[in-house]
N, C-alpha and C positions, 0 to 999 in steps of 0.2 A: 504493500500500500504506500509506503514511504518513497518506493521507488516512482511510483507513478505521479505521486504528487511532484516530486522533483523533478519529471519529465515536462510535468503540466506547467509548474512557474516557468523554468528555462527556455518553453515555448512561447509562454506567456512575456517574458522580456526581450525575445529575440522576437516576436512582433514588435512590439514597445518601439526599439532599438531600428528597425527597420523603418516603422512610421518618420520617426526622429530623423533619419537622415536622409529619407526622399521629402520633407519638406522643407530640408535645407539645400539638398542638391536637386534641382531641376535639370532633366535631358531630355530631346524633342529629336525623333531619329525617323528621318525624311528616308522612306521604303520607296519610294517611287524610282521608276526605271528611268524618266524624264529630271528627276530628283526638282518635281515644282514648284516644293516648298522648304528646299535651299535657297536663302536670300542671297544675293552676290554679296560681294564685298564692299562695290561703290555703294548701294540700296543701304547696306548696314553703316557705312562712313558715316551718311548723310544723318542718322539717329539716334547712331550711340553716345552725344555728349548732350543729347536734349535733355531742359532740366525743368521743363515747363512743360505741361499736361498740353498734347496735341489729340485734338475730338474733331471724330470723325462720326461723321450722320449720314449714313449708306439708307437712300431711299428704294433701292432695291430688295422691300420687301411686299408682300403679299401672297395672297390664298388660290388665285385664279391665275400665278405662273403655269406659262406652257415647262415642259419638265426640263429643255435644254435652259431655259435661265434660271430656275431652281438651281440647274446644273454652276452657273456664272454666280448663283448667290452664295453658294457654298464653298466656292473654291474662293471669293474674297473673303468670306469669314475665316477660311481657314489660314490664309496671306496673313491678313489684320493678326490671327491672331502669331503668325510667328515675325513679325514686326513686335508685337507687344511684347514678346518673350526674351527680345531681344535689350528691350527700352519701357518699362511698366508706365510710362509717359505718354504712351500710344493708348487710348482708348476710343473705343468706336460703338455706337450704336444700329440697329437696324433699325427702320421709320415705315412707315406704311404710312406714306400721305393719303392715299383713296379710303381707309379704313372707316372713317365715319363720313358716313352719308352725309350728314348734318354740314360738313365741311367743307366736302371733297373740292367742289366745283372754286370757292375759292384759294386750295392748295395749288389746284391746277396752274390759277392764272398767278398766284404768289411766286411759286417755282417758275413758271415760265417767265415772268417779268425781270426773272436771277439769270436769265440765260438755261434753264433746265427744261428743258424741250423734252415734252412728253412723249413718246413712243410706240406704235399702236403694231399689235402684234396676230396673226393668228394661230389659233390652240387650236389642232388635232389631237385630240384624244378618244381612246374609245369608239372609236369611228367617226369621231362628230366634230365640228369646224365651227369653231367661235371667237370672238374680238377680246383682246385684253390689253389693256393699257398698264404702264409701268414706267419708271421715272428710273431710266438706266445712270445717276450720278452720282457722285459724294461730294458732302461739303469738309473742308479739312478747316478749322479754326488754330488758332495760336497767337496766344498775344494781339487778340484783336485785329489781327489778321484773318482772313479767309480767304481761301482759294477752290474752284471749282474740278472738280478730278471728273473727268468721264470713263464710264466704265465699261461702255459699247465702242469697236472699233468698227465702224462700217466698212464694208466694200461693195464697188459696185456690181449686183449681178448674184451676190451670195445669199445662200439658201438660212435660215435662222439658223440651224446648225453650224453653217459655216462662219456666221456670226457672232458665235458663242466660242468656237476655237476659237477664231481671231483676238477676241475680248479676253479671253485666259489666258492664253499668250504675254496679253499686251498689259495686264493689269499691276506688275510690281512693275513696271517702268512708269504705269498711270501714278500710281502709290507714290512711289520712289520722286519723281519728278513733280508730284506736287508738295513733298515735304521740304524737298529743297529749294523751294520757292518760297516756303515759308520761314523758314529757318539759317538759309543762307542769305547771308546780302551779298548785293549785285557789284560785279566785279572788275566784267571786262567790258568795255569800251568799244563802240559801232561807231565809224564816217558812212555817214549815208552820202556817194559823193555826189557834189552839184557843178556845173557849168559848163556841160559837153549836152544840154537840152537833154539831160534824163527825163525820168515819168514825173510829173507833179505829183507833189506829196498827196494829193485825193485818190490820184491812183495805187499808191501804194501804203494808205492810212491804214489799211485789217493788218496785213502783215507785219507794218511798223508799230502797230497796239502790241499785236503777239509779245516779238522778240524784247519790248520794255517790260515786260512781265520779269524779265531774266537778264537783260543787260541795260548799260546807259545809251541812250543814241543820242548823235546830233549829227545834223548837215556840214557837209566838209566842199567848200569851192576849193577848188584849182584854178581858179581865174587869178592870183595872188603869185603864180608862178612863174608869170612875166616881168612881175618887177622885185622879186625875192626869192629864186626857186629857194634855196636854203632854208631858209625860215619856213616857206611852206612844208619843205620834206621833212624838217626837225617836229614842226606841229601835227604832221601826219604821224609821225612816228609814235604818237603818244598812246592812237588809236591800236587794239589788238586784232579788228576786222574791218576791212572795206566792202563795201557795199556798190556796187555800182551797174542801176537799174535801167539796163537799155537805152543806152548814151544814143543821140541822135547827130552828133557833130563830132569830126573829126579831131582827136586828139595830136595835142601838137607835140614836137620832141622834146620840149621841156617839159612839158605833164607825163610824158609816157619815162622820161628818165627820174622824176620823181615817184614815181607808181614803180619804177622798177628796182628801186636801189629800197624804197617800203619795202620790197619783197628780199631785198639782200638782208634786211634789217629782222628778216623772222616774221616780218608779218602776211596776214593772212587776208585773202583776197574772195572775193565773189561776182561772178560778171556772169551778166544776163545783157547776150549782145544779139542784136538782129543783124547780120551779112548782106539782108535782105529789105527793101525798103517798100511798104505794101501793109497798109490798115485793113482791118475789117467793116470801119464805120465809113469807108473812102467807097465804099462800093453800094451804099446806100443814097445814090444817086438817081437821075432820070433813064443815064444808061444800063445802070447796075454792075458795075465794070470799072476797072483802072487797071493803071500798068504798074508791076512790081519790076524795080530796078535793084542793081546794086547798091550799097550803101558801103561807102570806104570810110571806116572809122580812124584808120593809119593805127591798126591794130594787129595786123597782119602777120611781121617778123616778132614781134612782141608774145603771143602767143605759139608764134612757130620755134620760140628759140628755148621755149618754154615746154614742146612736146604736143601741142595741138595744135589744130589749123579746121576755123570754120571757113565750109565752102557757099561761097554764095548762089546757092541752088534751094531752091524750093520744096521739101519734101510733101507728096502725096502719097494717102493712103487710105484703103478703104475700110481698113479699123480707125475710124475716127469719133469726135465727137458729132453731135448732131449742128446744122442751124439753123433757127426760127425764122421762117420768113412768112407774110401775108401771101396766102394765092388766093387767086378768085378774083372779083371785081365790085365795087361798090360795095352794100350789104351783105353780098354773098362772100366777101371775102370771111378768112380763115388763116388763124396761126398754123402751121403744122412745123413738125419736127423734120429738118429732112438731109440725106446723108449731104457729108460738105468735108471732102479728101483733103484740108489744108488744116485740117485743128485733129492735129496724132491722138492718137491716145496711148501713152508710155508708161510700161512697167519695166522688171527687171527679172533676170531670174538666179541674182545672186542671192548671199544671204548677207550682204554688207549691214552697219545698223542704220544705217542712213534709210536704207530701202524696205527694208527685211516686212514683213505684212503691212505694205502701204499698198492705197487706193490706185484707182488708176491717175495720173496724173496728164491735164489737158495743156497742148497746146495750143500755136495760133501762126501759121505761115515759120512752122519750123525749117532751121536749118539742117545741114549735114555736121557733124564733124569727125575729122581728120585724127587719129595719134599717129603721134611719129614716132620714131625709135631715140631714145635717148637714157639717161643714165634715172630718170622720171620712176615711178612706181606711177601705173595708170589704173587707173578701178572705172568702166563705166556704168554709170549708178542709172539711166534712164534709156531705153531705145525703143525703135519703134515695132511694129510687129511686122513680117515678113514682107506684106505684101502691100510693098511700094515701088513708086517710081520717083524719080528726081528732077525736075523741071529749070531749066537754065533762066536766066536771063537777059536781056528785057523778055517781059511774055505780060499779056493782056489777062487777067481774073477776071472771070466775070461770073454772076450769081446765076446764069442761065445754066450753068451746068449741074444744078441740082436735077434739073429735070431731063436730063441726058444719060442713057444706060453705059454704067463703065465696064470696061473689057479685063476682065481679073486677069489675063495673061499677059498685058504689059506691065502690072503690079508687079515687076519681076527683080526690084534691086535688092531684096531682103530686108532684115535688121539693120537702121540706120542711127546713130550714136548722136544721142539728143542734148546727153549731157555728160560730164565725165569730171573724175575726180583727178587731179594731182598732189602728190605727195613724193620729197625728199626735200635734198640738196641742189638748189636751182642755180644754173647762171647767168649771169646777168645780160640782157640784151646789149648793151654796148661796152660787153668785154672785147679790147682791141679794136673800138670803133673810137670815130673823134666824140666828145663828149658835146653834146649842146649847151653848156655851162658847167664852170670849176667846181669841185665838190669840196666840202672840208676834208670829208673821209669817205673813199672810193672804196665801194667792196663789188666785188667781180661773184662771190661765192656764197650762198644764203647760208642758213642753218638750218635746220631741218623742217621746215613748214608744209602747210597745204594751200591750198586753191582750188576752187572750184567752177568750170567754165560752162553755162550753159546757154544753146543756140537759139535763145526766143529768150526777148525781153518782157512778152504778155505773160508769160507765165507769172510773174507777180504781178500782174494788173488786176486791181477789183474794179468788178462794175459801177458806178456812179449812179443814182438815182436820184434827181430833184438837189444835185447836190451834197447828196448824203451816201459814204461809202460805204458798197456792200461788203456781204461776209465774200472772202478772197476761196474761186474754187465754186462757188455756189452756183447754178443756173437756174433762175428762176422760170425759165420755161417750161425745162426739162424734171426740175425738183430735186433733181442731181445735185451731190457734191461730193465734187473730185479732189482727189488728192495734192493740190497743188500748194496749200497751208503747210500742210505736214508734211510736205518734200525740203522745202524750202526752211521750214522750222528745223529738222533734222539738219540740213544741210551747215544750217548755224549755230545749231549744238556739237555738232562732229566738229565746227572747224576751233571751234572756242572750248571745247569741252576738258577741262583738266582732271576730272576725278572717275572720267570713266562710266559718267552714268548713262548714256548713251549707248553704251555695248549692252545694257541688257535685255535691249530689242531685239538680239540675236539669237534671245535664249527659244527652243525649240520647247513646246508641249504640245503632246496628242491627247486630244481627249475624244475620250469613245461614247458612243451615244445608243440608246436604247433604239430599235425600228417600228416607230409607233405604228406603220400601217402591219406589221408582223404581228404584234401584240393587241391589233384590234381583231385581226381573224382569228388569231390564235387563243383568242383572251377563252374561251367555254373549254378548250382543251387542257390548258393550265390549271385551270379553277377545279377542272377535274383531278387533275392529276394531282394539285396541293391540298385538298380539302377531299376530295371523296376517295382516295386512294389510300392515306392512312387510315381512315376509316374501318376500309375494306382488310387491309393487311392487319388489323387490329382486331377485326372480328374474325377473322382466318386462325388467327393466332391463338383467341380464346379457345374456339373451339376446339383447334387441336389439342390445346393445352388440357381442356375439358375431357378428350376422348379419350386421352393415355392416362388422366388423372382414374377415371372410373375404370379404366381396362384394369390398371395395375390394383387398386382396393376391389375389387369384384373377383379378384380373384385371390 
């Protein structure tokens, strides 16, 4: 008896003892094959010294989820909660704005006046098709701060399933990149540049909102370089990226020798240039029609010396975006949607982070471009899909050829390179040239930077309405929107990026999904097999049990 009892306390304290030191040692052991809830290391940088409670209000909740965002609402809870385990600073709620009737209608219009754009969804289940609404965002607060995390990745063309992978994929970079908005201060430094007749600032207001979310901007003239190149290159230098949005005038050789010794200097660059000179609003005329010419920016050896070279050719293609135009006449006239081979439509099929589950991204009288061979590291981040052709210049556009059938076997020049990255050690365009003015300090050899060159200056242009500029990427005809925010937003995160948050757009996860139309034929089969089957094997069982029970005492 003594020994039993001593068995019993020793067991009794070595639970004790156990309790005791799993609540002081916590371990969270990520079994997944994808491993998708290992946080990176940049996502942990950005939380582990937070010392101030960040509250997150995940309105992704409700009763009448179709079961793939069930799916998207558990894989953030389960994110949230290894962020929190990380940092007990992180706390997050689930909301159901639609839950009370009494309210709902003005939740609606409260969250959408925040920018939280409701979401209208439909639910197969059980064989039957019905409407559900759901508020895919998070609010993250801190210090009287708030920021908006979305938690839906759209693409154009994908099925809700595929909407739900893309969204799980993309959600510790949502996470990740809204904490460091909140928590980091802003650091590096945009030249938006001006005086080569870029885009007015209405044209490029959505995207220059964006990127002040995350850096400082201001406008940078180069007009100042004819009577000080010096002083301008020393003042450029201060900047960590240039910006420069579809120059319309010829750059001269003292701006291009200050642009280029900035790049001697480590800094970073982005150009959106048109080789090509041809509006879309220039052909909303009596003829419908104009001429696309060349456009010499004296940009030419500057980027050739660099490793690319845009060709001044017009790509066409019949994966394109749509264009609205009126047909018909008088009363009878009618918007429609209709094919227009000069606005690409560009993805990629690397897995770079710049690109990695982005939209399709539009443009508008794209160019070609060129890489050369040089000592360069080239990535191209955007092209166009197979079936094009390449169109020279001078040549007449006109909008009558919406209504003209195109022959898919001259679409014969393939994949054409819309945009491309550079990265290393660059040299300077007028290494062993005469210089166009004296430098204090002459550097022929960069350090290791990037640039990035892309062949259409529309691609940051938002549309203008009444004055008032649109969201960039959006078409309101179509209800589309394209990837061209989130291209170009990457694009400025990759070149600015020092802690690597940017790479976690790379991370791969497969999520598997149940086959609702399987599970609605099959639903009486199962129901049988879960429910009426042990049943059956349970009365099977008695009885046998019954029958050798009375065999063996009866006799």
């Amino acid at each position: 008896m003594n020994k039993t009892l001593k068995h019993i306390l020793i067991l009794i304290v070595a639970i004790i003892a156990i309790n005791v030191i799993s609540s002081k040692v916590y371990k969270r052991f990520d079994l997944t094959s994808d491993k998708r809830y290992t946080l990176s290391e940049s996502a942990i940088d950005i939380i582990k010294d937070i010392e101030s409670p960040i509250v997150i209000d995940i309105f992704l909740e409700g009763e009448d989820f179709p079961s793939e965002f069930r799916r998207l609402q558990n894989e953030a809870k389960q994110l949230l909660e290894e962020f929190s385990s990380k940092n007990g600073n992180i706390i997050f709620n689930f909301i159901n704005p639609l839950e009370d009737d009494a309210t709902r209608e003005q939740n609606i219009r409260q969250l959408t006046q925040r920018g939280l754009t409701p979401m209208q969804l439909s639910v197969q289940e059980n064989g039957k098709s019905s409407q559900a609404i759901i508020f895919p965002w998070a609010l993250a607060s801190y210090n009287d701060q708030t920021v908006i995390i979305p938690l839906v990745k759209n693409k154009i063309g994908a099925s809700q399933q595929d909407l739900v992978s893309n969204s799980v994929q993309h959600l510790e970079y949502a996470f990740a990149d809204g904490f460091s908005k909140l928590t980091q201060p802003k650091k590096r430094k945009i030249a938006i540049l001006k005086g080569n007749k870029q885009l007015e600032d209405k044209y490029i207001a959505d995207f220059v909102k964006k990127i002040g979310e995350y850096y400082f901007i201001a406008p940078f003239t180069l007009d100042s370089v004819s009577s000080n190149p010096q002083k301008t290159l020393n003042d450029l230098n201060n900047f960590d990226l240039i910006i420069s949005a579809k120059p319309t005038e010829p750059f001269t050789e003292e701006e291009k020798l200050v642009l280029d010794q900035y790049t001697m200097n480590g800094g970073k660059s982005l150009w959106l240039v048109d080789a090509v000179a041809i509006e879309k609003d220039s052909l909303y005329n009596d003829t419908g029609s104009n001429f696309a010419i060349t456009r010499d920016l004296n940009l030419t050896d500057f980027f050739f010396k660099y490793g690319a070279r845009i060709n001044p050719v017009i790509i066409s293609t019949l994966y394109s975006a749509p264009i609205t135009l009126a047909m018909g006449s008088g009363s009878d006239s009618q918007f429609q949607n209709l094919r227009w081979p000069y606005s690409p439509l560009a993805s990629t099929g690397n897995n770079h982070p710049i690109t990695n589950n982005l939209n399709l991204v539009r443009f508008d009288f794209a160019n070609q471009i060129d890489t050369l061979k040089n000592d360069i590291k080239k990535t191209i981040l955007l092209e166009t899909a197979p079936l094009t052709k390449l169109e020279g210049t001078p040549r007449e556009i006109s909008l009558s050829l919406v209504t003209q059938e195109q022959d898919p076997s001259i679409f014969n020049k393939g994949n054409q390179t819309l945009a491309v990255l550079l990265e290393g050690e660059f040299n300077s365009v007028y290494s062993n040239r005469i210089k166009p003015f004296k430098l204090s300090e002459e550097k022929n050899i960069s350090p290791s930077t990037k640039m990035i060159i892309i062949a259409d200056g529309d691609i940051i242009k938002n549309d203008v309405i009444r004055n008032t500029p649109q969201e960039l990427g959006f078409d309101r005809w179509t209800g589309q929107t394209y990837g061209n925010k989130e291209f170009l937003l990457n694009t400025v995160n990759y070149l600015l990026d020092d802690n690597g948050l940017i790479n976690i757009r790379t991370k791969e996860i497969t999520v598997a999904f149940l086959n609702q139309q399987k599970i609605a034929s099959e639903k009486i089969k199962w129901q049988l097999i879960n429910i009426v089957l042990p049943l059956v094997l349970l009365g099977l069982f008695g009885f046998v049990f019954n029958y050798f029970r009375k065999k063996k005492y009866a006799s």
